[in-house]
PQR file with spaces between the fields and no chain letter, atoms N, CA, C, O and H, PARSE charges and radii, in Angstrom:
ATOM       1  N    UNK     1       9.980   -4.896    7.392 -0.4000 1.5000
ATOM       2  CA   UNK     1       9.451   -3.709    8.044 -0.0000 2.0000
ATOM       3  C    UNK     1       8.605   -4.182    9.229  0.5500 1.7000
ATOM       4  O    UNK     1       7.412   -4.412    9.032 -0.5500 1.4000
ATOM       5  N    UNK     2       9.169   -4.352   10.518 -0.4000 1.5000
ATOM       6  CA   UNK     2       8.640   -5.055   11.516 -0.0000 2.0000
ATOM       7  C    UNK     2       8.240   -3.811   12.630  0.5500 1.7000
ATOM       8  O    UNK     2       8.573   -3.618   13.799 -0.5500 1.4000
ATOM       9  H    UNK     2      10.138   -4.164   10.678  0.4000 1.0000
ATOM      10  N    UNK     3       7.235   -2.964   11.542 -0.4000 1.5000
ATOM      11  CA   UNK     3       6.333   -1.831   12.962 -0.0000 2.0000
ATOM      12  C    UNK     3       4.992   -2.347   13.062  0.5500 1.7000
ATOM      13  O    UNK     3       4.327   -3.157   12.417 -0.5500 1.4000
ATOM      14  H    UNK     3       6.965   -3.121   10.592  0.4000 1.0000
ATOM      15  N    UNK     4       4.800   -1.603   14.099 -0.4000 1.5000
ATOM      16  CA   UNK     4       3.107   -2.098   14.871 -0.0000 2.0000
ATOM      17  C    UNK     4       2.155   -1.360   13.348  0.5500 1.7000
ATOM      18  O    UNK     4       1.243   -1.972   12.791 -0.5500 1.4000
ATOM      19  H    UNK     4       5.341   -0.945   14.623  0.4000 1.0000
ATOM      20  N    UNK     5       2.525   -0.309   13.027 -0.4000 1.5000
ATOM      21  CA   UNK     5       2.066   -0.039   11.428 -0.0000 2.0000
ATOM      22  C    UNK     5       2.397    0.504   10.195  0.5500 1.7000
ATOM      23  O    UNK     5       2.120    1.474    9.489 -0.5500 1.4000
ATOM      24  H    UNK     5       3.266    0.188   13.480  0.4000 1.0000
ATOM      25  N    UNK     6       3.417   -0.946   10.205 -0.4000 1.5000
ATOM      26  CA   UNK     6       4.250   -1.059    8.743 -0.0000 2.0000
ATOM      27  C    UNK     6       3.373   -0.655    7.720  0.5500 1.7000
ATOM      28  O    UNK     6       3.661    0.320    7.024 -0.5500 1.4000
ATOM      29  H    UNK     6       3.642   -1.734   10.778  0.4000 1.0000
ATOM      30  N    UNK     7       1.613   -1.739    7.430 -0.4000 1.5000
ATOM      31  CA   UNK     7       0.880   -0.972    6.191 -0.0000 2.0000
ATOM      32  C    UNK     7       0.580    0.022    6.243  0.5500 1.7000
ATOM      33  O    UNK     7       0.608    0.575    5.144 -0.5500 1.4000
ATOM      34  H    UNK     7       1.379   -2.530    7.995  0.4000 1.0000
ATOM      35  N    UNK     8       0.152    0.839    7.334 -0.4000 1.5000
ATOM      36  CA   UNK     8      -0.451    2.515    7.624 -0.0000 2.0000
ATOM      37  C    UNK     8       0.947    3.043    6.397  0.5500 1.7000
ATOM      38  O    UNK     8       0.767    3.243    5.196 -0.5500 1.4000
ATOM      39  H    UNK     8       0.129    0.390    8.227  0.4000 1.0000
ATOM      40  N    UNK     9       2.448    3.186    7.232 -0.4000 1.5000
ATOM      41  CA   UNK     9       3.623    3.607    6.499 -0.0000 2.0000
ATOM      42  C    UNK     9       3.496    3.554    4.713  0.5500 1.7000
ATOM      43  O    UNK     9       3.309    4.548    4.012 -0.5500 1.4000
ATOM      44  H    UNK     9       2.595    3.024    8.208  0.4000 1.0000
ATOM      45  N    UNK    10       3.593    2.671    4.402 -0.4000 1.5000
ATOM      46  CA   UNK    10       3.715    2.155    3.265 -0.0000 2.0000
ATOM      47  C    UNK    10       2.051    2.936    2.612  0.5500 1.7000
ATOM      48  O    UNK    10       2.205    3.765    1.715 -0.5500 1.4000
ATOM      49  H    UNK    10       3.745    1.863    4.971  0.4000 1.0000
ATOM      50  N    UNK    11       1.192    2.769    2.881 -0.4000 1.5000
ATOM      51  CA   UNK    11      -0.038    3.241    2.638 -0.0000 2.0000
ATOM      52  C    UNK    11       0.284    5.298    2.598  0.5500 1.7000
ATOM      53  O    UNK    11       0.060    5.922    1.561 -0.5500 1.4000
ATOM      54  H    UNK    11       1.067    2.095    3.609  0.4000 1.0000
ATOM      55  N    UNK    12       0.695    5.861    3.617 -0.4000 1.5000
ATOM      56  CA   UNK    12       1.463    6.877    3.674 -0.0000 2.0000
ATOM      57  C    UNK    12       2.383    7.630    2.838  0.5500 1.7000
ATOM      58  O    UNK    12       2.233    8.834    2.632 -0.5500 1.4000
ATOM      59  H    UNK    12       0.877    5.355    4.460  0.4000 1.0000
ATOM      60  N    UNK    13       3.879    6.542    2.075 -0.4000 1.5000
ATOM      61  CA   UNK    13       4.441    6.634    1.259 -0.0000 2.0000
ATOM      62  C    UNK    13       3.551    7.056   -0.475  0.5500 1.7000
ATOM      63  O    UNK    13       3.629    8.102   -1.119 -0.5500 1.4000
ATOM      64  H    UNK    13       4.001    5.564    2.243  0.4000 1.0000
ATOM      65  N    UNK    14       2.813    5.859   -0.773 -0.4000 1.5000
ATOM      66  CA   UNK    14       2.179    5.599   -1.541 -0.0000 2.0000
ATOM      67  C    UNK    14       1.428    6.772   -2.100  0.5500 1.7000
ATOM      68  O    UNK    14       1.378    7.027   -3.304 -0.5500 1.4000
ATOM      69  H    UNK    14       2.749    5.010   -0.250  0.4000 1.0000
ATOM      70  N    UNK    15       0.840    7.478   -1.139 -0.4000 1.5000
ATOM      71  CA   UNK    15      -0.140    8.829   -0.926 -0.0000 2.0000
ATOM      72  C    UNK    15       0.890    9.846   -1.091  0.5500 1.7000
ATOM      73  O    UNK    15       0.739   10.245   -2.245 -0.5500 1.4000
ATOM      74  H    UNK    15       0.882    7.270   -0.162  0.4000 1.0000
ATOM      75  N    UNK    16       1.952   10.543   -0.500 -0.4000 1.5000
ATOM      76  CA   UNK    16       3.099   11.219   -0.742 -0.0000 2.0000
ATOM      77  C    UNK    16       3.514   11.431   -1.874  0.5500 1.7000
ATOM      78  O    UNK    16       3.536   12.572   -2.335 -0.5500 1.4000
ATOM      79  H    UNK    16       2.074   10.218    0.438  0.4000 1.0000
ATOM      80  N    UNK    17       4.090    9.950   -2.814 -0.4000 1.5000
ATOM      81  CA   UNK    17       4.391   10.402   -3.773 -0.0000 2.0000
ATOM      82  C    UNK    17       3.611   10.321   -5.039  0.5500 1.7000
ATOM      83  O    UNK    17       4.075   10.529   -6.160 -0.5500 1.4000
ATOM      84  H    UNK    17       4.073    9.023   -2.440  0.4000 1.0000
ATOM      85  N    UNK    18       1.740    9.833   -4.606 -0.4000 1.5000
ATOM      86  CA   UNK    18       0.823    9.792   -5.731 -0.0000 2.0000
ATOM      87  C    UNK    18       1.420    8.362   -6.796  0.5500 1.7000
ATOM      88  O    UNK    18       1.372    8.472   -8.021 -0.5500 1.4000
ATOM      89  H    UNK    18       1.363    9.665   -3.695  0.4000 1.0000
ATOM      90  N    UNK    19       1.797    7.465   -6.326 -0.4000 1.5000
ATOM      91  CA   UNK    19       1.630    6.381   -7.311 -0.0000 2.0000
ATOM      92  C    UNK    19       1.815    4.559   -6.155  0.5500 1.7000
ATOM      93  O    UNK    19       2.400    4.315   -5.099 -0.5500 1.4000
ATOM      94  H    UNK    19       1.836    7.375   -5.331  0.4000 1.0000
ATOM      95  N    UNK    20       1.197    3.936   -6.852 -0.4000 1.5000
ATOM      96  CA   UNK    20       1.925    2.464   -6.444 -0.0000 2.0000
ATOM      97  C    UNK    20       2.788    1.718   -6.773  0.5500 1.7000
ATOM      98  O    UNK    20       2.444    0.661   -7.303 -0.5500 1.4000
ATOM      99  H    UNK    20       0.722    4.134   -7.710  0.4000 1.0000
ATOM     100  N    UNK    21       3.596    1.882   -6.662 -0.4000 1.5000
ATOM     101  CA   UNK    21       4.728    1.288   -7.445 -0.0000 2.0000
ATOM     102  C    UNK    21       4.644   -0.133   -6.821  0.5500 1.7000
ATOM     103  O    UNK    21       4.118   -0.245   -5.714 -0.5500 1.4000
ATOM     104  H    UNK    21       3.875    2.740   -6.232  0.4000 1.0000
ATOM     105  N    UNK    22       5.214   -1.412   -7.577 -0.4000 1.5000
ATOM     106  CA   UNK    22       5.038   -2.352   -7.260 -0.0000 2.0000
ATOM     107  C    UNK    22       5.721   -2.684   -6.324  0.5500 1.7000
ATOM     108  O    UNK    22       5.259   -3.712   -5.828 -0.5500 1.4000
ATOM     109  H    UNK    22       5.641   -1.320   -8.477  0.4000 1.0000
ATOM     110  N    UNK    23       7.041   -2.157   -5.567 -0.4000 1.5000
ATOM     111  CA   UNK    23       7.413   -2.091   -4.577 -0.0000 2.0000
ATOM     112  C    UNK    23       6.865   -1.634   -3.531  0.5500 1.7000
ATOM     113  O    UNK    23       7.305   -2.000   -2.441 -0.5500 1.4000
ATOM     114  H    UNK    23       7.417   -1.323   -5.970  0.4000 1.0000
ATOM     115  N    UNK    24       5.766   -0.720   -3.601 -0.4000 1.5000
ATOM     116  CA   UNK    24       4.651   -0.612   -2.387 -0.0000 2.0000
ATOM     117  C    UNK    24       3.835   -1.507   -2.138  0.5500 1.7000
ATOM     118  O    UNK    24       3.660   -1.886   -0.980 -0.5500 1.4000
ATOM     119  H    UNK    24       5.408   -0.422   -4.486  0.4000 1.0000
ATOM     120  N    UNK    25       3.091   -2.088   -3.301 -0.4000 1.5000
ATOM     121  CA   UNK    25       2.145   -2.926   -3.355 -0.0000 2.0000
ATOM     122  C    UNK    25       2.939   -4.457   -2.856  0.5500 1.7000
ATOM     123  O    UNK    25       2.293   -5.235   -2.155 -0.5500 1.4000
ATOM     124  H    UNK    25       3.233   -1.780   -4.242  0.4000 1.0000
ATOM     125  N    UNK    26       3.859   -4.678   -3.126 -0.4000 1.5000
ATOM     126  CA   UNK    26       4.520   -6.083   -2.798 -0.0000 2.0000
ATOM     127  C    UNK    26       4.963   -6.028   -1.015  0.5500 1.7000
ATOM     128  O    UNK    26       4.935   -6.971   -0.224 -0.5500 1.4000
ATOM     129  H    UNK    26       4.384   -4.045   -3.695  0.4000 1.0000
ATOM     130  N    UNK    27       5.335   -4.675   -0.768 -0.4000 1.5000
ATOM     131  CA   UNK    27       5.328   -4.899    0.655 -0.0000 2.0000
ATOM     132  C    UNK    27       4.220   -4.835    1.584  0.5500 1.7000
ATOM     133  O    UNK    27       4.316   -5.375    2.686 -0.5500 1.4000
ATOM     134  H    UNK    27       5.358   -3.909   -1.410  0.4000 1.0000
ATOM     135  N    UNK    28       3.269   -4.272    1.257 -0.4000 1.5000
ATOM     136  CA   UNK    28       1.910   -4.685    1.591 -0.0000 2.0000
ATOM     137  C    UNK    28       1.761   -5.848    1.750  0.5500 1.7000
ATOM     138  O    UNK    28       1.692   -6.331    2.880 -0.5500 1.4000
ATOM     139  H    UNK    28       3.191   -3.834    0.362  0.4000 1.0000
ATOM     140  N    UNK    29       1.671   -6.612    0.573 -0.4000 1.5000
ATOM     141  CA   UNK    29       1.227   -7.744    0.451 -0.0000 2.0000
ATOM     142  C    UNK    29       1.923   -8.514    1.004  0.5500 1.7000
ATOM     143  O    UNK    29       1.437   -9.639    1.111 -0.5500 1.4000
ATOM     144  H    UNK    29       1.727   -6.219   -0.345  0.4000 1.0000
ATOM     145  N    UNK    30       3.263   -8.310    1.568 -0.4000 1.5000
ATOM     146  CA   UNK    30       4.554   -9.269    2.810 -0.0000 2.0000
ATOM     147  C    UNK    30       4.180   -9.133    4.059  0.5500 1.7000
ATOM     148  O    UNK    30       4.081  -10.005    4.923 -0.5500 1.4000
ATOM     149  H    UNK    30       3.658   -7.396    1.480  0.4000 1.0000
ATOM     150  N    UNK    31       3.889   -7.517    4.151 -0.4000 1.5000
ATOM     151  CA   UNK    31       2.998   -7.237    5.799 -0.0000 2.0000
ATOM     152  C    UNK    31       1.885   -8.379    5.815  0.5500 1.7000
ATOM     153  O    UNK    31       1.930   -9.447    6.425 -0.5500 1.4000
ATOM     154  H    UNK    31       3.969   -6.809    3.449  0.4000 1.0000
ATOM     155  N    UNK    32       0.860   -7.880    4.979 -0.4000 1.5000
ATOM     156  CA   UNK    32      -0.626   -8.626    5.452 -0.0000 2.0000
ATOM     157  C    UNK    32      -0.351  -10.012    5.791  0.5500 1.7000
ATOM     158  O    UNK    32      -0.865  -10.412    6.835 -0.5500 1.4000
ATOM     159  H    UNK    32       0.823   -7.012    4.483  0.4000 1.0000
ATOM     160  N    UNK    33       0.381  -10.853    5.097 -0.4000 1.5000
ATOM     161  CA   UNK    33       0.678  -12.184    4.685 -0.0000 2.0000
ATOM     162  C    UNK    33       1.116  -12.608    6.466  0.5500 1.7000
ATOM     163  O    UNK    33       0.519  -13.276    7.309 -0.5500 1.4000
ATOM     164  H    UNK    33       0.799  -10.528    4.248  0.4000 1.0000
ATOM     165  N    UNK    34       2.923  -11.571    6.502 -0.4000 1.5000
ATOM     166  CA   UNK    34       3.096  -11.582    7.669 -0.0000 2.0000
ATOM     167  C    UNK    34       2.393  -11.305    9.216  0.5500 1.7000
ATOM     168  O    UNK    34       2.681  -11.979   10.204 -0.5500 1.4000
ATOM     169  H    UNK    34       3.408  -11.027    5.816  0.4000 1.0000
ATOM     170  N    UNK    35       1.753  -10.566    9.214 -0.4000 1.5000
ATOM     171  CA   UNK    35       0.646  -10.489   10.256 -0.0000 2.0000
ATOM     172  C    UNK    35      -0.341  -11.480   10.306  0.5500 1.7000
ATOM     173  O    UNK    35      -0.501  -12.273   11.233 -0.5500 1.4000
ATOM     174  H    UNK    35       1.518  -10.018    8.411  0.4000 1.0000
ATOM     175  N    UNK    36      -0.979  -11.409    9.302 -0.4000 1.5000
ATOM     176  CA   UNK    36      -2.062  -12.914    9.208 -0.0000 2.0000
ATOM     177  C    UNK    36      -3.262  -11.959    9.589  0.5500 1.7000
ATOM     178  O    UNK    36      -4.224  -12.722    9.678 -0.5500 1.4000
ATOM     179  H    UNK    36      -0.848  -10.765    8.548  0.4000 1.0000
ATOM     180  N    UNK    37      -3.631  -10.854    9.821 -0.4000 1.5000
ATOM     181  CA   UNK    37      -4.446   -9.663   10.017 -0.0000 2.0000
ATOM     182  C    UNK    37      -4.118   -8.266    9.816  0.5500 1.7000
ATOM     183  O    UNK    37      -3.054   -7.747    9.479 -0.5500 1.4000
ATOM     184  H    UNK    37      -2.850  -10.234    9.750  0.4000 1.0000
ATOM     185  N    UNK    38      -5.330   -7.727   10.112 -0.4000 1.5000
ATOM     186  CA   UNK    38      -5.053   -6.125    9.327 -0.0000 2.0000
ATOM     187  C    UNK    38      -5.816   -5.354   10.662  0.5500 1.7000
ATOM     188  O    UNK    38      -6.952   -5.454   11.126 -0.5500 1.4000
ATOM     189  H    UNK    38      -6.194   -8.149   10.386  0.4000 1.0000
ATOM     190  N    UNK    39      -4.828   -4.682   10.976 -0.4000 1.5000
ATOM     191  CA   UNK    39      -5.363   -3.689   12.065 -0.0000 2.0000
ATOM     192  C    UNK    39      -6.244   -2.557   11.920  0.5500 1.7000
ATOM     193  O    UNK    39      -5.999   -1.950   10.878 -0.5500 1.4000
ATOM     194  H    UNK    39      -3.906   -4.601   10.599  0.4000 1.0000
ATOM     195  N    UNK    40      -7.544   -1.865   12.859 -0.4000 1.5000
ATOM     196  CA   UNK    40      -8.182   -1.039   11.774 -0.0000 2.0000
ATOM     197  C    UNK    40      -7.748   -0.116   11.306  0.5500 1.7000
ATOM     198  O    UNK    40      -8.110    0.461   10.281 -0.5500 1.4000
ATOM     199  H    UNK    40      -7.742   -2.358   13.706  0.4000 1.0000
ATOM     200  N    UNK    41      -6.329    0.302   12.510 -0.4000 1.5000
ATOM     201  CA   UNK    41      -5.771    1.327   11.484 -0.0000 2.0000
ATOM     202  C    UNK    41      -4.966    1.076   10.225  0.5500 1.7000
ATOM     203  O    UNK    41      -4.434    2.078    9.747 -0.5500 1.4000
ATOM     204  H    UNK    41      -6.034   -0.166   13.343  0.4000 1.0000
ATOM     205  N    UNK    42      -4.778   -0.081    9.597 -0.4000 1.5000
ATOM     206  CA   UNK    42      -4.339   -0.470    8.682 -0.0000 2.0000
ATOM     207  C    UNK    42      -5.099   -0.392    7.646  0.5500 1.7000
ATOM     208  O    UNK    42      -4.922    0.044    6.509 -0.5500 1.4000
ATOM     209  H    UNK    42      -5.210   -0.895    9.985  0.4000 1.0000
ATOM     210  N    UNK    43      -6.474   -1.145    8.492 -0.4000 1.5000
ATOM     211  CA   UNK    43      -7.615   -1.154    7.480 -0.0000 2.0000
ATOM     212  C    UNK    43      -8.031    0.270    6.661  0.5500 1.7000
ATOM     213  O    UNK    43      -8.302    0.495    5.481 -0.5500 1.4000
ATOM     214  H    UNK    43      -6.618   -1.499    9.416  0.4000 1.0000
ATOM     215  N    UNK    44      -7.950    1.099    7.844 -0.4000 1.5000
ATOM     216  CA   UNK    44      -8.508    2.308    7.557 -0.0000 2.0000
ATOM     217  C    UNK    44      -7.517    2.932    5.967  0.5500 1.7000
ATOM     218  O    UNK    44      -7.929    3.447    4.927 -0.5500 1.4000
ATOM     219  H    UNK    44      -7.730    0.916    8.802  0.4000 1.0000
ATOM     220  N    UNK    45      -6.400    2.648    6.340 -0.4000 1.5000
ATOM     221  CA   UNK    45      -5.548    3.302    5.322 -0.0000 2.0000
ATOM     222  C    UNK    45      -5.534    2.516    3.841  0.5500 1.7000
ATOM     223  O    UNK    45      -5.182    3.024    2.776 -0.5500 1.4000
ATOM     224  H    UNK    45      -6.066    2.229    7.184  0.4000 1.0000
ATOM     225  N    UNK    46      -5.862    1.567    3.986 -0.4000 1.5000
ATOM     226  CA   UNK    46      -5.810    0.489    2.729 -0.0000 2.0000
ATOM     227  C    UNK    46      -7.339    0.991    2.186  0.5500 1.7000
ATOM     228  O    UNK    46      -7.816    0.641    1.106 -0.5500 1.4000
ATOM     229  H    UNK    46      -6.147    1.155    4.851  0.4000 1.0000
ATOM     230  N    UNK    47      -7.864    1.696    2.956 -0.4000 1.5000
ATOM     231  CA   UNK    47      -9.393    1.885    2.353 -0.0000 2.0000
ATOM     232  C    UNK    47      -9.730    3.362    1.513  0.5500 1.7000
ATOM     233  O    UNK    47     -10.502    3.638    0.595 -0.5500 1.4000
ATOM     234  H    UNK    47      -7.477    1.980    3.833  0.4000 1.0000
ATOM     235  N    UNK    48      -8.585    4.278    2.445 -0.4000 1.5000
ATOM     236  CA   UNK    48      -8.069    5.610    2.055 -0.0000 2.0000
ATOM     237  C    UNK    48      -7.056    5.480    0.343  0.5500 1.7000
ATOM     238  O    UNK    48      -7.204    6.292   -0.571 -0.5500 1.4000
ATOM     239  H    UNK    48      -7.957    4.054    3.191  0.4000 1.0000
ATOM     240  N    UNK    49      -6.432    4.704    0.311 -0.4000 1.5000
ATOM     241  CA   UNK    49      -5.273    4.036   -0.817 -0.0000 2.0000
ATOM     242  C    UNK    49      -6.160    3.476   -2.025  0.5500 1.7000
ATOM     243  O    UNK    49      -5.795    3.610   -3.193 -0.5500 1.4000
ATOM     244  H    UNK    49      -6.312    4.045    1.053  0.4000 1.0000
ATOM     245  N    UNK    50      -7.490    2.763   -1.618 -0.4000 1.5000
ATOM     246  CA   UNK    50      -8.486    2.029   -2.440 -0.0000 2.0000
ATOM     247  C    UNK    50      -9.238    3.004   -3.331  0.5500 1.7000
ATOM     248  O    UNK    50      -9.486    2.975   -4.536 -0.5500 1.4000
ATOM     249  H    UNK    50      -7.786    2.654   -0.669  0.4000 1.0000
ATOM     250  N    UNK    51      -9.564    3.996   -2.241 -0.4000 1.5000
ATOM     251  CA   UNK    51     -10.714    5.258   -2.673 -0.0000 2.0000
ATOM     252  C    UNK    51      -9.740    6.205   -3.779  0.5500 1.7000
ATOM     253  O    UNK    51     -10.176    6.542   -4.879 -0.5500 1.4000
ATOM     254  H    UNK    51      -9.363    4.019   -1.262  0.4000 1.0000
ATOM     255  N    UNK    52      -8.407    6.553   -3.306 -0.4000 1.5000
ATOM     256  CA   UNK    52      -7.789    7.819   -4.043 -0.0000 2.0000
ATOM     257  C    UNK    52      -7.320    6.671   -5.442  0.5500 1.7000
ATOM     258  O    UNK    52      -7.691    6.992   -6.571 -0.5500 1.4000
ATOM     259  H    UNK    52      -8.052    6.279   -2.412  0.4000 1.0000
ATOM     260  N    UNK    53      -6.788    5.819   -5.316 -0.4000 1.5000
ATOM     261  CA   UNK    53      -6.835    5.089   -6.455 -0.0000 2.0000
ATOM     262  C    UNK    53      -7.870    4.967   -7.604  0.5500 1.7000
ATOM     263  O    UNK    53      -7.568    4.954   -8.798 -0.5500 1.4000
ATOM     264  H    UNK    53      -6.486    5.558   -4.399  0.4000 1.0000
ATOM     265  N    UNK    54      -9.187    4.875   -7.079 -0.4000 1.5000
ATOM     266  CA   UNK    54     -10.522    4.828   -8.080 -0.0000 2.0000
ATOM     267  C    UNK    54     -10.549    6.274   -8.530  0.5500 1.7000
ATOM     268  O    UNK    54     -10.714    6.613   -9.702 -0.5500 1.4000
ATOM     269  H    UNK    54      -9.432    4.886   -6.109  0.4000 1.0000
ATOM     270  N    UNK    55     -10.341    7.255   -7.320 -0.4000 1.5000
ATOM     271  CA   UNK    55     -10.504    8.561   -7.813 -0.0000 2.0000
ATOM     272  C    UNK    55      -9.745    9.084   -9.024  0.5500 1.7000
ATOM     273  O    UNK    55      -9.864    9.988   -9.852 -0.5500 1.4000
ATOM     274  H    UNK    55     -10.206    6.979   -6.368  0.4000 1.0000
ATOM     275  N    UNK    56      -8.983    8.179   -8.764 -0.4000 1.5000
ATOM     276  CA   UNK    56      -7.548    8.969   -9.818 -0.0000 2.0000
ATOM     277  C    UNK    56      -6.367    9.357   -9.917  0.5500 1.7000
ATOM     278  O    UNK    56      -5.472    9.372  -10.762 -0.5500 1.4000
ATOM     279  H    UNK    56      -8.887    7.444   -8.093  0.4000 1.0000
ATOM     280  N    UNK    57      -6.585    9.742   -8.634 -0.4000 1.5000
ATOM     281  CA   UNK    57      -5.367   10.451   -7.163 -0.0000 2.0000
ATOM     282  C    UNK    57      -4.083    9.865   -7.555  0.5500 1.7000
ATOM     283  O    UNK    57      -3.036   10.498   -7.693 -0.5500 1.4000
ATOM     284  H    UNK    57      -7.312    9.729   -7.948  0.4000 1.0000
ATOM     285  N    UNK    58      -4.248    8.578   -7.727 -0.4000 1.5000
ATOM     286  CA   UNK    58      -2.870    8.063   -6.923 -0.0000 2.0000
ATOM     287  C    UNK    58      -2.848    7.085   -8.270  0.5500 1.7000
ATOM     288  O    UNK    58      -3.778    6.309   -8.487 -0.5500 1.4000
ATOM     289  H    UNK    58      -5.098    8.064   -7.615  0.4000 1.0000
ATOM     290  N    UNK    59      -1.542    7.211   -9.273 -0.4000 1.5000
ATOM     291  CA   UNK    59      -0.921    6.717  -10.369 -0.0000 2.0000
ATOM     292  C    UNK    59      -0.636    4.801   -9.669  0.5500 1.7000
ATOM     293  O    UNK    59      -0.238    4.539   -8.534 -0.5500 1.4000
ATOM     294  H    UNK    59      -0.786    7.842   -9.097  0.4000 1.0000
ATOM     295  N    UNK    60      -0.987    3.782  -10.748 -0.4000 1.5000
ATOM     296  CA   UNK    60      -0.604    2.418  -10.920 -0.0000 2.0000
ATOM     297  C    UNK    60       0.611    2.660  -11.658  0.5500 1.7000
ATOM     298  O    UNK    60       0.669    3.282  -12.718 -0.5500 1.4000
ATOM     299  H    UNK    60      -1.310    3.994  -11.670  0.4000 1.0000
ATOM     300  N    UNK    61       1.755    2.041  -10.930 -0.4000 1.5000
ATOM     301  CA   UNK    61       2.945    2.300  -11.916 -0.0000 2.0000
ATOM     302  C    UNK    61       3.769    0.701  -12.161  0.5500 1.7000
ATOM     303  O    UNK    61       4.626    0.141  -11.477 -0.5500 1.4000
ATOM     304  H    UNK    61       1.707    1.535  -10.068  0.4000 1.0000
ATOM     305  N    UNK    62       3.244    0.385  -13.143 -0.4000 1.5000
ATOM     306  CA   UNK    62       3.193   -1.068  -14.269 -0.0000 2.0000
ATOM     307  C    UNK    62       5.175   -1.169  -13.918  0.5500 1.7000
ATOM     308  O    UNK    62       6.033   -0.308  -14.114 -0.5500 1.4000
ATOM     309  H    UNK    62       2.548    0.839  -13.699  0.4000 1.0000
ATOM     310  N    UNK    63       5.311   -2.659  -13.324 -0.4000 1.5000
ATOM     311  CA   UNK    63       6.351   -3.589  -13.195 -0.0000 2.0000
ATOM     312  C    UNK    63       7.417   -3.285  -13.976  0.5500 1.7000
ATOM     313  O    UNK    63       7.449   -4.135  -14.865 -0.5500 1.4000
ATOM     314  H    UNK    63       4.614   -3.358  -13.165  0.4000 1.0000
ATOM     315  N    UNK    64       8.372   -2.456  -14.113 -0.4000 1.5000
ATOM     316  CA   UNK    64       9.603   -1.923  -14.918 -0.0000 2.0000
ATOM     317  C    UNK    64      10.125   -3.823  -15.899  0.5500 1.7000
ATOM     318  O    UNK    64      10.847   -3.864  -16.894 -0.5500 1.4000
ATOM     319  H    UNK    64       8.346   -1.765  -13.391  0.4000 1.0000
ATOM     320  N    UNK    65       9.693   -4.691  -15.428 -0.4000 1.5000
ATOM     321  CA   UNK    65       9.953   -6.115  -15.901 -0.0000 2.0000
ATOM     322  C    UNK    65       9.299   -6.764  -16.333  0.5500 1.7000
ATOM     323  O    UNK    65       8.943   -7.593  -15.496 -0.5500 1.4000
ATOM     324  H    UNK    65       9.106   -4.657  -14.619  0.4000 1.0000
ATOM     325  N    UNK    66       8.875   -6.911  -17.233 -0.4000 1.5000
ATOM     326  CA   UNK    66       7.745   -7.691  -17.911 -0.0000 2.0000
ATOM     327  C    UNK    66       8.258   -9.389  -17.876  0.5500 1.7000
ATOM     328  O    UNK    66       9.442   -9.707  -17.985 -0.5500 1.4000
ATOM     329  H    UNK    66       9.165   -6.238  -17.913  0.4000 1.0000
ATOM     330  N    UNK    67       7.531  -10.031  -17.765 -0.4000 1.5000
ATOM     331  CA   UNK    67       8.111  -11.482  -18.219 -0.0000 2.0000
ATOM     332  C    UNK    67       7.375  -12.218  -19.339  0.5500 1.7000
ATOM     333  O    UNK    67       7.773  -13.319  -19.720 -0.5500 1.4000
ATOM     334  H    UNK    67       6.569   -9.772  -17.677  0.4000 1.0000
């Protein structure tokens, strides 16, 4: 996902359908890695994703694969 704000997107998705699926969270974590920084509008949204998460908002949805 090579946009100027791939995490905003993904941060976006995440919020939409109320959960993280580990396929959100793993491409996050390919962006950040890949950039090597976090833009503030990135920041901003990873902080928006952080907050509705504690709140409650937004479902952790546990690895369909256990190992």
């Amino acid at each position: 996902m090579n946009t100027p704000f791939a995490i905003r997107r993904l941060v976006e998705k995440a919020l939409f359908i109320k959960q993280m699926t580990p396929e959100i969270e793993n491409a996050i974590n390919s962006e950040l890695t890949r950039q090597g920084h976090v833009s503030d509008v990135d920041y901003e949204a990873l902080e928006l994703l952080m907050s509705e998460m504690d709140a409650g908002r937004i479902r952790l949805v546990p690895s369909r694969f256990l190992i």
